[in-house]
PLY file of the C-alpha trace (Angstrom):
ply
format ascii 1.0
element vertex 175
property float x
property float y
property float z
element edge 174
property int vertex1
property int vertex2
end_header
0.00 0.00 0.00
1.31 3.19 -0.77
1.85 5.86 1.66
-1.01 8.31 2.78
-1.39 11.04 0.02
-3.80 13.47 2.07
-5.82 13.86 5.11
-7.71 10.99 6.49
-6.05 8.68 3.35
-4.75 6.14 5.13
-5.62 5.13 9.21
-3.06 3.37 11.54
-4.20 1.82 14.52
-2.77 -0.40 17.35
-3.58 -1.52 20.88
-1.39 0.17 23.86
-1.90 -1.34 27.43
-1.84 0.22 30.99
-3.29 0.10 34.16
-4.68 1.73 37.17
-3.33 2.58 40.65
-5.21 -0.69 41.76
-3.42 -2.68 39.19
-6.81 -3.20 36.95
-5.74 -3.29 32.97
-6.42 -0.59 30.85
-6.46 -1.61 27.27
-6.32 1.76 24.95
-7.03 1.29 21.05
-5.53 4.18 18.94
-5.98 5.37 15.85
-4.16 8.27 13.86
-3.78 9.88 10.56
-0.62 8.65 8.74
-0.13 11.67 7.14
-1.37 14.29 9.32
0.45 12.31 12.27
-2.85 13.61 13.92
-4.29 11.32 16.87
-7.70 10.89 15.36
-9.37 9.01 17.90
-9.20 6.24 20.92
-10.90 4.09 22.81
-9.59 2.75 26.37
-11.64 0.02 28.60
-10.85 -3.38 30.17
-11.33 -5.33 27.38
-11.78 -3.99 23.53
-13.29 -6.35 21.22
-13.65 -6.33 17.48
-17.13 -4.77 17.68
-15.79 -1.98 19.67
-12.91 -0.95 17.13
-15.39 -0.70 14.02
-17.80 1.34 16.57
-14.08 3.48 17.47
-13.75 4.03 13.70
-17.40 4.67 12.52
-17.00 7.25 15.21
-13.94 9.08 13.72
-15.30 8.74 10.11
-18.37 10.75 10.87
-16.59 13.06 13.34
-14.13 13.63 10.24
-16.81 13.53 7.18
-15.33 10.36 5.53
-13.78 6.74 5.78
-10.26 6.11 4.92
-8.94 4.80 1.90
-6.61 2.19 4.15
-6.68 1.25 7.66
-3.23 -0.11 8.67
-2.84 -2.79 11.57
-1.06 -6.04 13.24
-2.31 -9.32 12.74
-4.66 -8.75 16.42
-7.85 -10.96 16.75
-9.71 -7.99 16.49
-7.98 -6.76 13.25
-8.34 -10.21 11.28
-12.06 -10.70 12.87
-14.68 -10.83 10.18
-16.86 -8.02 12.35
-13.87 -5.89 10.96
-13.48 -7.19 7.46
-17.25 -6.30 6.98
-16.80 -2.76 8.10
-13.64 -2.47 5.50
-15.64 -4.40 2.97
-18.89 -1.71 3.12
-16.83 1.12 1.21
-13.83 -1.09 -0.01
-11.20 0.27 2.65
-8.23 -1.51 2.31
-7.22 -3.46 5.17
-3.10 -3.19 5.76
-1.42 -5.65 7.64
2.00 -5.66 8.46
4.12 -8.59 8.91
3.94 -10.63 12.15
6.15 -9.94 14.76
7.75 -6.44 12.55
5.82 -3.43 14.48
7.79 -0.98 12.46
5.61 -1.53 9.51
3.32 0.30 11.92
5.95 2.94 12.29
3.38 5.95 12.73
1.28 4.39 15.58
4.43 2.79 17.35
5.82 6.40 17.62
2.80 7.54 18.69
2.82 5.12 21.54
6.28 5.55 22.95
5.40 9.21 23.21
2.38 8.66 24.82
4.03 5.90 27.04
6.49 8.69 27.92
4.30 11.72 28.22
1.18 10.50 29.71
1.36 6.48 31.36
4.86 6.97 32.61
3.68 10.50 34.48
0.17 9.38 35.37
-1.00 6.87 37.94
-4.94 6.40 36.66
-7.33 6.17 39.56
-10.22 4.46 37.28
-10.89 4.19 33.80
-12.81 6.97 33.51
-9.70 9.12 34.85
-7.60 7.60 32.68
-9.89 8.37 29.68
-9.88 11.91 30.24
-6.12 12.16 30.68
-6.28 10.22 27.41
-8.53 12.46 25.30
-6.67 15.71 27.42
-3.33 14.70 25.95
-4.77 13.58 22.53
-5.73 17.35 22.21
-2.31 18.98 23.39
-0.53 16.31 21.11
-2.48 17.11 18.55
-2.50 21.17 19.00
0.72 21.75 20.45
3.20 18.84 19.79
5.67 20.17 16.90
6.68 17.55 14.46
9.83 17.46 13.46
8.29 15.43 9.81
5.38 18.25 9.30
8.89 21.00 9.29
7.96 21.30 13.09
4.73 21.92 13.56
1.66 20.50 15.26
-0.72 17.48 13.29
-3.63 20.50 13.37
-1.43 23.54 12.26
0.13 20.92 9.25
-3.59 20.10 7.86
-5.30 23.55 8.09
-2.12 24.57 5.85
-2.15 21.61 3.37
-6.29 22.58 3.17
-5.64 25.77 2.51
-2.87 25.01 0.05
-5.20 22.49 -1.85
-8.04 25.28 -1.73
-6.32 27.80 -3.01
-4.50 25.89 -6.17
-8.15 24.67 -6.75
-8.95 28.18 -7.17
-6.62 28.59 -10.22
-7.87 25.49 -12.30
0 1
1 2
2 3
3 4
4 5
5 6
6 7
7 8
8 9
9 10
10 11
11 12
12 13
13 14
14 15
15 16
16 17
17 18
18 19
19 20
20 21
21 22
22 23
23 24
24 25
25 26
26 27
27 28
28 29
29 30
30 31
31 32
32 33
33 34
34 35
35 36
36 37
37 38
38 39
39 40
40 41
41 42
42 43
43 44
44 45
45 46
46 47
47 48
48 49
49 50
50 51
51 52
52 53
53 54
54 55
55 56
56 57
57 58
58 59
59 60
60 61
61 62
62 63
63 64
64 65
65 66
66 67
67 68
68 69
69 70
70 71
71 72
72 73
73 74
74 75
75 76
76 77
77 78
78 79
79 80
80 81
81 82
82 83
83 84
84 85
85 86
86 87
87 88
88 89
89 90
90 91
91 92
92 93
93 94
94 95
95 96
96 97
97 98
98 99
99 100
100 101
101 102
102 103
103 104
104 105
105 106
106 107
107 108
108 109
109 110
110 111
111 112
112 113
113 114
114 115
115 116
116 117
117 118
118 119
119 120
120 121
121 122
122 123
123 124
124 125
125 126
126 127
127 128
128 129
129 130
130 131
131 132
132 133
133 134
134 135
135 136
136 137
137 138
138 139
139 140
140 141
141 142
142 143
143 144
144 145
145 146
146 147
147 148
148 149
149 150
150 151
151 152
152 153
153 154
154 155
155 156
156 157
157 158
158 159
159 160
160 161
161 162
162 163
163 164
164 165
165 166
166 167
167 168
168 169
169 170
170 171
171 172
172 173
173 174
């Protein structure tokens, strides 16, 4: 699969796992914008099952106004489950996987996650799930708005697409 050409082109997402100050797991799906390197969306609960990632990404693709051309991903139960495949199959997305046991094929998503490891589960102790949801979704939107990247010439996922839209809009203009 080639690599994303625009906004919301082509999806990466990947499981992360934490837990809570009384040791209870915290299983966090992400999912972000390969080439915005935006954080489009997460979900984080005990357990995440198939049926709960395709709910996570109808979510994003009507918060965003449209699917993705690819969704790129491991070799999970969840990924490979048919509940998924049906989803993809609706509008033709392209289901990704990367090799077995290579999580740099998943380069995008793996970054994201050490950051987030570093920034946010290393720094936080979670008193529930709920808390650790909105320390999830609170550094989602500072990564997002504030994080300079050093791949977008050093500036933050939302800064980097409201110039590439206004770039595209304006050489529309002139055809």
């Amino acid at each position: 699969v080639e690599p994303a050409a625009c906004p919301n082109d082509v999806w990466a997402l990947d499981f992360q796992f934490d837990s809570d100050y009384h040791g209870r797991s915290i299983k966090v799906c992400n999912v972000m914008d390969e080439f915005t390197r935006e954080h489009v969306g997460f979900t984080a609960d005990s357990t995440i099952d198939a049926a709960a990632v395709v709910e996570l990404l109808d979510v994003i693709a009507c918060e965003r106004g449209q699917r993705p051309r690819v969704v790129r991903m491991d070799n999970g139960p969840e990924f490979i489950s048919k509940t998924l495949q049906s989803w993809a199959a609706e509008e033709e997305t392209v289901q990704a996987f990367i090799p077995p046991g290579q999580p740099w094929h998943n380069g995008f998503v793996e970054s994201l996650h050490n950051r987030m490891r570093d920034e946010l589960f290393e720094q936080e102790c979670f008193l529930d799930l709920e808390h650790a949801r909105y320390c999830i979704g609170q550094w989602c939107h500072r990564y997002n708005t504030y994080h300079p990247h050093s791949a977008l010439g050093f500036i933050p996922p939302e800064e980097f697409k409201k110039q590439f839209l206004s770039k595209v809009a304006y050489l529309s203009l002139g055809t």
